[in-house]
N, C-alpha and C positions, 0 to 999 in steps of 0.2 A: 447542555451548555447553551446559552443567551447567544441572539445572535449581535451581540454586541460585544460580548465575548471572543466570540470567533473571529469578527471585524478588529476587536483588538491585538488577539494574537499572529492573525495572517498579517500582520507589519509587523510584526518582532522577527529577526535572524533567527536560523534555525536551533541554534540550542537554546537561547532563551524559547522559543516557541516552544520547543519540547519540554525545557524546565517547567513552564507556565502549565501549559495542559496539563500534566502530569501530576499537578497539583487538584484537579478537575475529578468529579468522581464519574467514569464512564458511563456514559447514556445508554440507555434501552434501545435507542434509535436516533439514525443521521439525519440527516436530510441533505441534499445537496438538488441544487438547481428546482427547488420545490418537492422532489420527490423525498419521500418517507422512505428510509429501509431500516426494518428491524436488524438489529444487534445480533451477528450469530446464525443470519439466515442466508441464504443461497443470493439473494439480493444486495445483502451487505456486502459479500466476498464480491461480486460481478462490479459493483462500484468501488473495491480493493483494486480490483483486474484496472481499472481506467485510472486511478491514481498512480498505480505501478507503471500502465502504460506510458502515461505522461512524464514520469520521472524518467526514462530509458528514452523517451524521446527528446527531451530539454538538458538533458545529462549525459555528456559525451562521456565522460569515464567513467559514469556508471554503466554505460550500454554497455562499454567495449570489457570492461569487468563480467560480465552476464558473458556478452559474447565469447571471449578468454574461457568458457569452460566448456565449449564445444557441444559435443550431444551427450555430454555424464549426467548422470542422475543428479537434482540437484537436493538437497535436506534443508529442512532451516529448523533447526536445534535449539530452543532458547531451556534455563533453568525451570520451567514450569511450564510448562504448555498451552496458548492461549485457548480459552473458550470461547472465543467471537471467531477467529480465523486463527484454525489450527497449522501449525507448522507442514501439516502435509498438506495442506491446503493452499498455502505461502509459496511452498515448491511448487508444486502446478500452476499456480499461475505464472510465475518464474519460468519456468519451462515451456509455456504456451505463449508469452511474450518472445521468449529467447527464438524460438522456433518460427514466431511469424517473420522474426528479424531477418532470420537467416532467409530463411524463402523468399522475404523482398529484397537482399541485397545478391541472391543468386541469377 
């Protein structure tokens, strides 16, 4: 994706953004704040982890939804299984977020 692409869709609400991209055919690699990370690699998930962070931190009902499920294991199930960030991959970070949560607010 163009970075004028991206400057266009980070102003669109979120389901147009999502409709938009979606039409996008997924990259090999991101880049975010000048850094490269390949698609699928331990790098790309660790810049997942800071996105997710950021949502649970800007997003009161999202946090408190995470938080709402205590210390259960968590799944994330989709019909096909992603090959860049696998669903058990999704839970972990889920869970390593949820957990730093809870530690700061104890």
């Amino acid at each position: 994706m163009s970075e004028a692409d991206r400057k266009r869709f980070a102003a669109y609400e979120g389901a147009r953004a999502k409709s938009e991209g979606s039409k996008q055919a997924y990259p090999l690699s991101v880049v975010y704040q000048g850094a490269e990370a390949r698609v699928g690699t331990y790098d790309h998930w660790q810049l997942m982890e800071r996105a997710c962070r950021a949502k649970f931190e800007q997003n009161l009902a999202a946090r408190e939804a995470l938080l709402a499920t205590g210390t259960r294991p968590l799944v994330h199930i989709v019909r096909r299984d992603s090959k860049t960030i696998p669903g058990v991959i999704m839970a972990d970070i889920w869970m390593r977020i949820r957990d730093d949560i809870q530690r700061f607010r104890a």
